[in-house]
C-alpha positions as CSV (number, residue, x, y, z in Angstrom):
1,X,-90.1,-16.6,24.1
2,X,-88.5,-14.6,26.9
3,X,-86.8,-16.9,30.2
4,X,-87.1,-15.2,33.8
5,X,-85.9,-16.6,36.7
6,X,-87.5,-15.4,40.1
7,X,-85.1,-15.5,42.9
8,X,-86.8,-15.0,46.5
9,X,-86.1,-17.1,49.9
10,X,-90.1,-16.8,50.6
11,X,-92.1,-19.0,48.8
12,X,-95.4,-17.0,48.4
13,X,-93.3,-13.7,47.7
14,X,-91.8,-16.3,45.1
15,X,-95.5,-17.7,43.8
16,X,-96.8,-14.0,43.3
17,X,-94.2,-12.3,41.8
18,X,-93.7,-15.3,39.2
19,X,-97.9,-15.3,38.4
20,X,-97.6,-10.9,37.9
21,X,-94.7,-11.7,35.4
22,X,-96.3,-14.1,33.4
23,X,-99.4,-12.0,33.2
24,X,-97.8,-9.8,31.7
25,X,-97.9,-11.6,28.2
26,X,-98.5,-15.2,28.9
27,X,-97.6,-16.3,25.4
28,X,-93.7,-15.3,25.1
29,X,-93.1,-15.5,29.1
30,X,-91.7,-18.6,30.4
31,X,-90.7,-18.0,34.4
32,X,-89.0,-20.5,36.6
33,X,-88.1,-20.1,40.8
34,X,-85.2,-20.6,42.3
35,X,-84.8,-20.0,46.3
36,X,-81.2,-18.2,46.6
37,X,-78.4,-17.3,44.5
38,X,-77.0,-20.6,45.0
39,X,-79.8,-22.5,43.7
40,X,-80.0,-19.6,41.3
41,X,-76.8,-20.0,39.5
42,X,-77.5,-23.5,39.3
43,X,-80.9,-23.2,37.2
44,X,-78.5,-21.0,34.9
45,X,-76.5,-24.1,34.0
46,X,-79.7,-25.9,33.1
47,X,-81.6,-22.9,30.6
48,X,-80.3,-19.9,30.3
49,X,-82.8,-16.9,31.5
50,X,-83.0,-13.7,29.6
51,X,-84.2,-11.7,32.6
52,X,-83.9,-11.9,37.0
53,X,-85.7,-10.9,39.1
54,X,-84.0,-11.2,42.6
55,X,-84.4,-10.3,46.1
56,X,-81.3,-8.9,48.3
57,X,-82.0,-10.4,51.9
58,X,-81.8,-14.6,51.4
59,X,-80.0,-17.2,53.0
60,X,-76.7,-19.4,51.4
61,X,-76.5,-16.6,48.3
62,X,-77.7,-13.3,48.7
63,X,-79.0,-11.3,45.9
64,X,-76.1,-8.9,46.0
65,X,-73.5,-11.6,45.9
66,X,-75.7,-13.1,43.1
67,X,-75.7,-9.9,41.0
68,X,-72.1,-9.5,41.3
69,X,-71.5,-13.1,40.2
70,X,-73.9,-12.7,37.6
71,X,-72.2,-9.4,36.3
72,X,-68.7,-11.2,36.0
73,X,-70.3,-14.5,34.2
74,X,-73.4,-13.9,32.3
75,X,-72.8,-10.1,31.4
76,X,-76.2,-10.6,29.0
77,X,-78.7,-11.7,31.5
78,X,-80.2,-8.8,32.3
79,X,-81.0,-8.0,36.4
80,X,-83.6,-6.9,38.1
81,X,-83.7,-6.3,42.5
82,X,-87.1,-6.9,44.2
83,X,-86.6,-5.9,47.6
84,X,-88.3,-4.3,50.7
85,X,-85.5,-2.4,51.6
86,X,-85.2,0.7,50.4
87,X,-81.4,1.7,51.2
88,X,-79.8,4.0,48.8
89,X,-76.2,1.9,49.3
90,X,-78.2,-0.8,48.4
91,X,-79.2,0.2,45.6
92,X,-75.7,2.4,44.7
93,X,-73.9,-1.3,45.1
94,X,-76.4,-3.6,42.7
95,X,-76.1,-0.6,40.4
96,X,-72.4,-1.3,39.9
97,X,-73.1,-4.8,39.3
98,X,-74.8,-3.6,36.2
99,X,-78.0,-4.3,37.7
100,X,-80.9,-2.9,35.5
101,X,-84.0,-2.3,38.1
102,X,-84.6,-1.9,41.5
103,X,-88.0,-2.1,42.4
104,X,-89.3,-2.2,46.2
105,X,-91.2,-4.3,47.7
106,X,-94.4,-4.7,47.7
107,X,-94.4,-4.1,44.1
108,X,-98.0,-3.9,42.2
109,X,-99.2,-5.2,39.1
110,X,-98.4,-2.3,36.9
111,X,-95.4,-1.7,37.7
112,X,-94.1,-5.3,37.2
113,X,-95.6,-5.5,33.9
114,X,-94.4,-1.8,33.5
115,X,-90.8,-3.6,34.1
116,X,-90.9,-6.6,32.0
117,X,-92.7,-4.8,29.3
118,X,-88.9,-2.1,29.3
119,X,-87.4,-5.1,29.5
120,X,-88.3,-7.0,26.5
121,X,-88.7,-4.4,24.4
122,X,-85.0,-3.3,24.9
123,X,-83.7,-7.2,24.4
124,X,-85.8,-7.0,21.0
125,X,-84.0,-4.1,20.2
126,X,-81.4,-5.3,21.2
127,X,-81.2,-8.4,19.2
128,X,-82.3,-6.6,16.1
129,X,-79.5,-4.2,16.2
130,X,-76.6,-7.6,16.6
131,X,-78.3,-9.3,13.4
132,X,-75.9,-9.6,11.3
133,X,-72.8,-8.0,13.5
134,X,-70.6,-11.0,14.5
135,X,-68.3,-10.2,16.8
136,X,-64.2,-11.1,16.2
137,X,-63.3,-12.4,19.5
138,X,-66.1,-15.1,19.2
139,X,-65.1,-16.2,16.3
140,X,-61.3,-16.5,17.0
141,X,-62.6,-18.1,20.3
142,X,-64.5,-20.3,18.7
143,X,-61.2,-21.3,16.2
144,X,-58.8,-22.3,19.0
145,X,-61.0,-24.1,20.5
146,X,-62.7,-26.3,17.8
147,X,-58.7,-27.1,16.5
148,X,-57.4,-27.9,19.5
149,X,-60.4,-30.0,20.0
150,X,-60.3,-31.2,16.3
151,X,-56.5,-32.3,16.1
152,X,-56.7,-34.3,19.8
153,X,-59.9,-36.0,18.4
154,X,-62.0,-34.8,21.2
155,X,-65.4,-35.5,19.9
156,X,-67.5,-35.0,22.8
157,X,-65.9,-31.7,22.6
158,X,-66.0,-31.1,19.3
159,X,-70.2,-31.7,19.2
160,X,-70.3,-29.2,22.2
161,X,-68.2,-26.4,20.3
162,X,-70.2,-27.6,16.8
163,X,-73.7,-26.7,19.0
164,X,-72.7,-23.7,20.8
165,X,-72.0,-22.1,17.0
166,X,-75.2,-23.3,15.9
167,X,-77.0,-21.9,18.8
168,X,-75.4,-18.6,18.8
169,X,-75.9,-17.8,15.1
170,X,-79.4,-19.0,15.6
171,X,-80.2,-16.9,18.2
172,X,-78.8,-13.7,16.1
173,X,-80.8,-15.0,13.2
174,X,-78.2,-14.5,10.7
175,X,-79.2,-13.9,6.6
176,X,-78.4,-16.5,4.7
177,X,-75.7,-15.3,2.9
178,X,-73.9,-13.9,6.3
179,X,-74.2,-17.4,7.7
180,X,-72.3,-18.7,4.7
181,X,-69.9,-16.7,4.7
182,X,-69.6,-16.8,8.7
183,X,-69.0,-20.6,8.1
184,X,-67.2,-20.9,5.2
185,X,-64.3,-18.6,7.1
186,X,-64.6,-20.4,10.2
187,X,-63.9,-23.7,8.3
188,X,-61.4,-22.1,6.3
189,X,-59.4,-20.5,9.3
190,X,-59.7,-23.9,10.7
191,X,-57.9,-25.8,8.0
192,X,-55.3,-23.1,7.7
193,X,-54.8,-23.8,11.3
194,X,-54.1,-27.5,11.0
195,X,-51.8,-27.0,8.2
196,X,-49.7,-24.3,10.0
197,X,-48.8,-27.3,12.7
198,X,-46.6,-28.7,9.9
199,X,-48.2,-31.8,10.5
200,X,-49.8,-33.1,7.6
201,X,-51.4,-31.1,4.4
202,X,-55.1,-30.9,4.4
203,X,-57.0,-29.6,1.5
204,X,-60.0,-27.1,1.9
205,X,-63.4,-28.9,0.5
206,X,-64.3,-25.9,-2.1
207,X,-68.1,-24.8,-2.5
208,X,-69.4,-27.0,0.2
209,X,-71.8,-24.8,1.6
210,X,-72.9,-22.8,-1.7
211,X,-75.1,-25.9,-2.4
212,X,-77.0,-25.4,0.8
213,X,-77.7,-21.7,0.8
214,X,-81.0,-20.6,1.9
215,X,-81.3,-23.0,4.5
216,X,-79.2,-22.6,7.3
217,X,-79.8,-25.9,8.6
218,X,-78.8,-27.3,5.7
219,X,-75.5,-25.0,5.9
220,X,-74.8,-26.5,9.5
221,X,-75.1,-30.3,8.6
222,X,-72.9,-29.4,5.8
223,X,-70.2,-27.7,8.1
224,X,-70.6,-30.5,10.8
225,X,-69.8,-33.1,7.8
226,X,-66.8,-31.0,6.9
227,X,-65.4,-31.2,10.4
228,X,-65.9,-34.4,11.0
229,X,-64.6,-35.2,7.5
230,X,-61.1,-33.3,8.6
231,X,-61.0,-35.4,12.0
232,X,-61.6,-38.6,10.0
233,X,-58.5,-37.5,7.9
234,X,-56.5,-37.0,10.7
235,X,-57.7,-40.6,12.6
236,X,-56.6,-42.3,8.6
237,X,-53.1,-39.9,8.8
238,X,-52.1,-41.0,12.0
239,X,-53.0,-45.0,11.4
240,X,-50.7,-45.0,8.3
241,X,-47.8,-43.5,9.5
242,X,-47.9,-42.5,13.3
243,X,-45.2,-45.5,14.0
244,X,-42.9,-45.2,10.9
245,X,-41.2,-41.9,12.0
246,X,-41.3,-43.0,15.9
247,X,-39.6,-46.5,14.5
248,X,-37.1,-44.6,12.6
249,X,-36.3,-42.1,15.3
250,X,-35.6,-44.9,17.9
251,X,-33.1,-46.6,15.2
252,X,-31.5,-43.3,15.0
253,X,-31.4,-42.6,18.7
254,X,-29.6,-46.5,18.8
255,X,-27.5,-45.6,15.8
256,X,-26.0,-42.5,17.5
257,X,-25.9,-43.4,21.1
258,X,-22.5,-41.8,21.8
259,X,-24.2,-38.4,20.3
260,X,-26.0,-35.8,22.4
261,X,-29.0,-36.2,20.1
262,X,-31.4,-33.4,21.6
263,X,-35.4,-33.8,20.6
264,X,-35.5,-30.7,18.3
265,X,-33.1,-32.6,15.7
266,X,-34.0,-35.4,15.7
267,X,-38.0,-34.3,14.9
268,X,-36.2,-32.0,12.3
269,X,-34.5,-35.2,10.7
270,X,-37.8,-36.6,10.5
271,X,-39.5,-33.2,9.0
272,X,-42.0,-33.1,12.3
273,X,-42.7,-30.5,14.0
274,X,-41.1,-31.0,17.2
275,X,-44.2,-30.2,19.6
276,X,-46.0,-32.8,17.8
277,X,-43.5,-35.5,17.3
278,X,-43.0,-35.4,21.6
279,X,-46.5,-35.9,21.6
280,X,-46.3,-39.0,19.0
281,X,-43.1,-40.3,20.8
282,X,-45.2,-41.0,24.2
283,X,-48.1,-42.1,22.9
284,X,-46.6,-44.9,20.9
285,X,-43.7,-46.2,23.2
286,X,-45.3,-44.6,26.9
287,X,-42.3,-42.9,27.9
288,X,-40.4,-39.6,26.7
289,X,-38.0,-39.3,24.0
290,X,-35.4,-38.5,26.9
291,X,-36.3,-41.6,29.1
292,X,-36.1,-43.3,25.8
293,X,-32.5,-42.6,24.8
294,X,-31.4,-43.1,28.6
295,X,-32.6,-46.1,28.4
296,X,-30.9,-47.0,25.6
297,X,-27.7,-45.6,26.6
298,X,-27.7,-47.4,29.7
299,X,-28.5,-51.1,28.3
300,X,-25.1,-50.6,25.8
301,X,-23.1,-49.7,28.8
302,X,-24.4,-53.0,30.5
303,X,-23.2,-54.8,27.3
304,X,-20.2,-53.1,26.9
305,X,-19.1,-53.8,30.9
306,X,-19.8,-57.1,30.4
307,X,-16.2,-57.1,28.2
308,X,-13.2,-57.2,30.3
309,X,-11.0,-55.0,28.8
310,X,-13.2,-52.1,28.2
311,X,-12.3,-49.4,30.4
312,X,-15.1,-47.5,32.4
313,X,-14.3,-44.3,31.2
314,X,-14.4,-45.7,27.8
315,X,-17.5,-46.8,27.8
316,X,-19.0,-43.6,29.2
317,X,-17.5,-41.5,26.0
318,X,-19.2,-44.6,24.2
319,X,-23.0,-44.2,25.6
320,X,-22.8,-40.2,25.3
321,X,-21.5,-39.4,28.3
322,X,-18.2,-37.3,28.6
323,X,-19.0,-36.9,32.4
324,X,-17.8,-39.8,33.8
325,X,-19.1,-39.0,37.3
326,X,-22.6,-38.2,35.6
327,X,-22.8,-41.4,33.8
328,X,-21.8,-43.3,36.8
329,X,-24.8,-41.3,39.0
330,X,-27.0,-42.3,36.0
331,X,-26.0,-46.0,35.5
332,X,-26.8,-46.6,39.3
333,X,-30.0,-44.4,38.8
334,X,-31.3,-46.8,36.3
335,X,-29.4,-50.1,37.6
336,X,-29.2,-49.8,41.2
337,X,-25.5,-50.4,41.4
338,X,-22.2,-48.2,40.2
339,X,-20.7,-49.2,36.7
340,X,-17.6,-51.1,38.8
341,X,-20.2,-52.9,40.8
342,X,-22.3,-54.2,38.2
343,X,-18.6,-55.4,36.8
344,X,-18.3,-57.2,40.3
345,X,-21.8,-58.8,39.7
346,X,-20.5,-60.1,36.7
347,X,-17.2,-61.7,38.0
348,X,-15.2,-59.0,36.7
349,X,-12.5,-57.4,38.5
């Protein structure tokens, strides 16, 4: 079944065009209208046409501005211009937008089926000559994406990369044996992926699509199950054991207060990669590993000037600070008052 989208501001122009393509084989042409580019690019969003026919002169979007749009964003629609002027520069500027025709208006029977007859014979051709290439960049495209997604336990995101693979191997109807293989790397890549975040280990499930071979939907449930299986081992990995490290890091940070403790070694005391143990830090206490240890720093100082004969400057080298004007700026910062007037609060001279 071959998609076109006719794009034409005047509804009959619209209503004839559309009944001249469909003509032209009934059974594998399925047309749609839209009234300008605008109302054009939003049909795209909704099904995806394989071919356009659209006309320059329209209100909102104009057919040129559409072309050009459709040239930077949906390179494999293919274009045709319908239009009733017949300016060379008009022509000479869709050209560069990768447009395929341009017919004038009014345009006959024969020559419209002349048109999408061209047309789908060089998609078919098309299509038969990508069976079985896959190209590199979509499937390293296709990896980042589905591991970000994957290790943030994004699963609305993960069932809309999960179906855009389906759809796209569908639609070059792969072999069997090149769909396995397509999968069983992508799955592969993906693991290796998760375990080079130094995270936690995951094992590869081994052979879990030779059992569906020669039945690719079979082959996609089975990698869908996979995935899912790896995010369910993540969800069980992070309930265990998120909060031990993040418990023993913040008994560390206490034990050490008068140390310049910087993120990077403390994650590396824990063995976590530092990236992720940030990320681990803020989600279990809500605040940053820095805010955390300020904090901290700052509520010993309040004990420790609550002892008379502690000197200030003491008790800055104490909490980590061998700026004693900086831990004086900070104290106030996160107190409201100096070090000597929180001493005053306190009945302290």
């Amino acid at each position: 079944m071959y998609r076109v989208l006719v794009v034409d501001d005047e509804p009959m122009i619209r209503m004839g065009l559309t009944k001249l393509i469909t003509q032209a084989d009934p059974s594998v042409i399925l047309t749609e209208t839209a009234g300008n580019g605008i109302e054009a690019l939003e049909a795209i969003q909704q099904a995806r046409p394989d071919f356009i026919f659209t006309d320059i002169r329209m209100p909102k979007m104009d057919g040129l501005e559409l072309s050009r749009q459709l040239h930077e964003h949906y390179g494999d629609i293919t274009v045709v211009v319908v239009s009733g002027y017949g300016d060379f520069e008009y022509a000479q500027k869709c050209m560069s937008y990768g447009v395929k025709e341009y017919l004038l208006k009014p345009v006959t029977k024969s020559v419209v089926h002349h048109t999408i007859s061209k047309l789908m014979t060089e998609r078919k051709a098309l299509l038969e000559k990508q069976r079985g290439y896959f190209p590199l960049s979509k499937l390293e495209a296709w990896l980042e994406q589905l591991e970000l997604a994957v290790w943030h336990l994004q699963m609305n995101e993960i069932q809309v990369r999960l179906q855009e693979i389906e759809e796209y191997c569908q639609e070059r109807k792969l072999e069997s044996i090149q769909l396995q293989d397509l999968l069983g790397e992508l799955y592969a890549k993906l693991i290796k992926q998760l375990n080079s975040r130094d995270v936690y280990t995951f094992e590869r499930m081994a052979g879990f699509l030779k059992a569906e071979s020669g039945n690719p939907g079979n082959m996609f449930q089975a990698f869908r199950q996979a995935v899912e299986q790896t995010v369910q081992q993540i969800r069980a990995k992070r309930k265990g054991n998120a909060k031990e490290p993040v418990e023993e890091a913040k008994a560390y940070i206490e034990r050490n207060l008068s140390k310049d403790l910087s993120l990077d070694e403390v994650s590396d005391m824990l063995g976590l990669n530092p990236s992720y143990f940030s990320q681990l830090f803020k989600q279990l206490t809500d605040e940053t590993f820095v805010h955390y240890r300020i904090k901290k720093r700052m509520e010993m100082a309040k004990k420790l000037l609550a002892i008379p004969h502690y000197k200030i400057t003491d008790i800055s080298f104490e909490v980590g600070y061998a700026d004693h004007p900086h831990f004086t700026k900070t104290f106030k910062k996160f107190t409201g008052y100096t070090p000597s007037e929180y001493r005053e609060l306190l009945g302290i001279e």
